[in-house]
C-alpha positions in Angstrom: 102.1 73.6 115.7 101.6 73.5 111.9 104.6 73.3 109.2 104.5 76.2 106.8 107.0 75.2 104.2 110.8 75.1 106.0 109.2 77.4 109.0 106.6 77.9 111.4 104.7 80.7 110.2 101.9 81.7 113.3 99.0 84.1 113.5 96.1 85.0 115.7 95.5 84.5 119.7 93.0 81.5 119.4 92.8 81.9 116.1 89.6 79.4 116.0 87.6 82.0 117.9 88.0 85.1 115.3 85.4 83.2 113.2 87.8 81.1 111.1 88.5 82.8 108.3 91.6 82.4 108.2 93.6 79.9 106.5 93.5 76.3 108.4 97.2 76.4 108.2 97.4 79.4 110.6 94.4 78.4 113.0 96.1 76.3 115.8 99.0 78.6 116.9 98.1 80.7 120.2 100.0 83.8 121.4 102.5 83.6 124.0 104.4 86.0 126.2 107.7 83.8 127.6 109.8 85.3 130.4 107.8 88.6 131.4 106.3 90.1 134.1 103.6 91.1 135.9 102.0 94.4 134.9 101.6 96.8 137.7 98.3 98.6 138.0 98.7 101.5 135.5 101.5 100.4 133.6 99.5 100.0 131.0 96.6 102.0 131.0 95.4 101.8 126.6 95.7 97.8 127.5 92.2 96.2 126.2 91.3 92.5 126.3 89.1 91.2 123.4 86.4 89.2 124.1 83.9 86.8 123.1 80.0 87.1 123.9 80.8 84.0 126.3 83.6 86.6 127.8 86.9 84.3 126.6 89.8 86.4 125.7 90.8 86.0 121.9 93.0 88.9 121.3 94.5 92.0 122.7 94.1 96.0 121.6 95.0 99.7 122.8 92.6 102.3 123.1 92.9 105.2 120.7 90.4 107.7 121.8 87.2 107.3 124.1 85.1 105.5 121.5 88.0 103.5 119.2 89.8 100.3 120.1 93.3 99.3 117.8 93.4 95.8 116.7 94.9 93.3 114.5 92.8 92.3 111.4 93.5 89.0 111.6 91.8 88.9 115.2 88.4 90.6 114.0 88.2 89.7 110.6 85.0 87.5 110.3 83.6 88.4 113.5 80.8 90.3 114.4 80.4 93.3 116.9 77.6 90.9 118.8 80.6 88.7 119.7 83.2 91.1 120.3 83.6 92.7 123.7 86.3 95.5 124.7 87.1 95.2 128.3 89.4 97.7 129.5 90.5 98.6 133.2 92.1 95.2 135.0 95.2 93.6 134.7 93.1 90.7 135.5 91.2 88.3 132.8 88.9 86.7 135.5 87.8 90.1 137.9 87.3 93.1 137.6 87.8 96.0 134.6 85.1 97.3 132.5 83.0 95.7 130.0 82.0 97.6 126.5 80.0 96.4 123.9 81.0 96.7 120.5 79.0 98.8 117.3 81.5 98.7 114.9 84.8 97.1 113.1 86.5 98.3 110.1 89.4 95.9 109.0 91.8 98.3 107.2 91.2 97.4 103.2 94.1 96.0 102.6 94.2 93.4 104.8 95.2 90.2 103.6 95.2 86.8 105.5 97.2 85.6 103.3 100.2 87.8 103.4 99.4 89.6 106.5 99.6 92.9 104.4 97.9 95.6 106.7 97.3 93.9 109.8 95.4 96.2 111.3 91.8 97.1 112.5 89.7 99.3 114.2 86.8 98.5 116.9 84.2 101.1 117.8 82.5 100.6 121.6 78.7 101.1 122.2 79.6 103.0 125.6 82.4 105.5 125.6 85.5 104.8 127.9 86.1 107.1 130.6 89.7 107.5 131.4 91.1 107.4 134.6 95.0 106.5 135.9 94.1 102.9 134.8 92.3 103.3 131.6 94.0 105.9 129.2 94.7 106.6 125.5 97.5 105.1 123.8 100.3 107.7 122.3 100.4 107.0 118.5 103.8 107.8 116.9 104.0 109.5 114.1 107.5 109.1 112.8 109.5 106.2 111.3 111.8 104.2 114.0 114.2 101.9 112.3 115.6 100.5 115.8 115.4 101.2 119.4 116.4 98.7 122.3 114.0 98.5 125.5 110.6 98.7 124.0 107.2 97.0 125.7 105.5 93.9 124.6 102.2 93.6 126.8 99.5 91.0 126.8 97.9 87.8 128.3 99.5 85.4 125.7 100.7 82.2 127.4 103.6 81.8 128.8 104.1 78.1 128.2 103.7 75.7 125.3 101.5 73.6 125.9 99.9 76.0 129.0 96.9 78.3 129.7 96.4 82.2 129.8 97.8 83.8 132.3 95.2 85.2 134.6 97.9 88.6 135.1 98.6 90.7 132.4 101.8 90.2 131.4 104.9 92.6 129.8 108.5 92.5 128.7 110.9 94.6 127.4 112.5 93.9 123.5 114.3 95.6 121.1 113.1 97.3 117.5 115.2 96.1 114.7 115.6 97.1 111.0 113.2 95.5 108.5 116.8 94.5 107.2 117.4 92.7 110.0 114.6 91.0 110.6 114.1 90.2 107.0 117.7 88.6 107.1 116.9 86.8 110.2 113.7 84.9 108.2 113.7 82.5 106.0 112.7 83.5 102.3 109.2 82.5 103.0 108.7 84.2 105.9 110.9 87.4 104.9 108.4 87.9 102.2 105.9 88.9 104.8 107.6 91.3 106.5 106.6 94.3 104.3 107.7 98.2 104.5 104.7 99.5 106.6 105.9 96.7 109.5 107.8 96.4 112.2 109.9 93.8 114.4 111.3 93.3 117.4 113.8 91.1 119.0 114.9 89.7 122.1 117.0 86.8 123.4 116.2 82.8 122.9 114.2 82.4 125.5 112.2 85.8 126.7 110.4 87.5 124.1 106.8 87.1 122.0 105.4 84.9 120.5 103.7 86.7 119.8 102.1 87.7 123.3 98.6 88.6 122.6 98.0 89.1 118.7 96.4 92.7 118.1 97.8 94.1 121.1 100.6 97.4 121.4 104.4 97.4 121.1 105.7 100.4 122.9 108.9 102.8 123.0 108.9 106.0 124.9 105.6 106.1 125.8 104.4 105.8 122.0 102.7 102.7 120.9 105.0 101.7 118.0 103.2 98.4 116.6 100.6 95.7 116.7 101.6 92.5 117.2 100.8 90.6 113.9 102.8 87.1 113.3 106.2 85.8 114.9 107.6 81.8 115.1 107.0 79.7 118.0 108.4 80.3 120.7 111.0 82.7 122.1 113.1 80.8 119.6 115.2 83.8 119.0 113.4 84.8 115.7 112.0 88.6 115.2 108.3 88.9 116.1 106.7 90.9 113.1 104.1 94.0 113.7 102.0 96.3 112.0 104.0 99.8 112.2 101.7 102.4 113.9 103.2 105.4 112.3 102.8 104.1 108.7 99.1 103.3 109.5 98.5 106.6 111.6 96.5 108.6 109.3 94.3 105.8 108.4 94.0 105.5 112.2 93.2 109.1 112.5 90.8 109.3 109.8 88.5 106.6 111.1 88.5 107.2 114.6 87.6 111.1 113.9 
């Protein structure tokens, strides 16, 4: 892992294969979900997997509507729609699911790699999704949750440091804390990138994100809540940091229209 003043400050799933633009500091760190579970079939239904042309898994996503995928910027910044696929429909990276070319991304415009300002994006599939008990719309919500215990982290982070993907979608359930909290809980550097329009969640040393798959959904009550943006290795006990959904949601709306 790679020193970022008195912390670990980590970013991206594979960050080397979103087309390395972002800083070298950030490039080696690779999402991990520690202590989950196995996703049942239909748990998670808005559940995409990113992937390259060469069909490895970079990054995670939730579907918005039958044509729009919801990222993380930092995971398709730099790339191009030629080498970004949206496979949706398995719980499994190496069978099954459906494979969907991509014809667009928009990056919100205020992204910054830097700061991780706005870490969110948008990717537009060649084929519309059909939607079916294991392929669905996520729920976006619209209003501003300051905490909430037993929300879902989902993705095929791994689950060990050093390890592999896991080949099973995995989940786990963590609670939403106060941007006071979490700010309180970082160091100064750190704090400073944990901004109004995010989110954070928290769970014990030990089973947690970190940050499971980067650009995929945090959910409460059936309403995707977040996008998993940056966090400290690994299930150390630290708040993993999202983009907030509802503070994003018209921007959402307005593109995906």
């Amino acid at each position: 892992m790679v020193r970022l003043s008195v912390a670990v400050l980590l970013v991206g799933l594979i960050a080397v294969s979103s087309g390395g633009v972002l800083p070298d500091q950030y490039a080696d760190w690779e999402g991990f979900i520690v202590g989950g579970s196995n996703a049942a079939e239909g748990q998670f239904p808005y559940q995409v997997s990113l992937r390259s042309a060469a069909n490895a898994h970079f990054c995670g996503g939730s579907i918005v509507n039958n044509n729009w995928v919801l990222s993380a910027a930092h995971c398709t910044s730099g790339r191009t729609t030629a080498n970004t696929i949206v496979v949706v429909g398995s719980l499994l990276l190496n069978a099954g699911g459906e494979r969907h070319p991509s014809s667009q991304i928009i990056n919100h415009p205020g992204y910054s790699g830097i700061t991780l300002a706005n870490d969110i994006s948008l990717v537009r599939v060649a084929t519309p999704f059909i939607f079916s008990n294991i392929i669905a719309p996520t729920a976006l919500e619209q209003d501003f949750v300051d905490s909430a215990s037993n929300a879902q982290a989902s993705g095929w982070g791994q689950t060990t440091n050093p390890g592999s993907l896991p080949n099973h979608l995995q989940w786990v359930n963590v609670d939403i804390i106060t941007l006071a909290e979490c700010r309180s809980r970082h160091n100064v550097v750190n704090a400073a990138r944990v901004h109004d329009n995010t989110i954070c969640s928290s769970s014990p040393t030990g089973i947690g994100m970190c940050m499971g798959d980067s650009g995929g959904p945090l959910s409460h009550n059936s309403r995707q809540q977040g996008i998993v943006s940056w966090g400290i290795a690994c299930a150390q006990g630290f708040p993993d940091v999202f983009a907030r959904v509802s503070s994003h949601r018209q921007w959402i709306l307005e593109n995906v229209a």
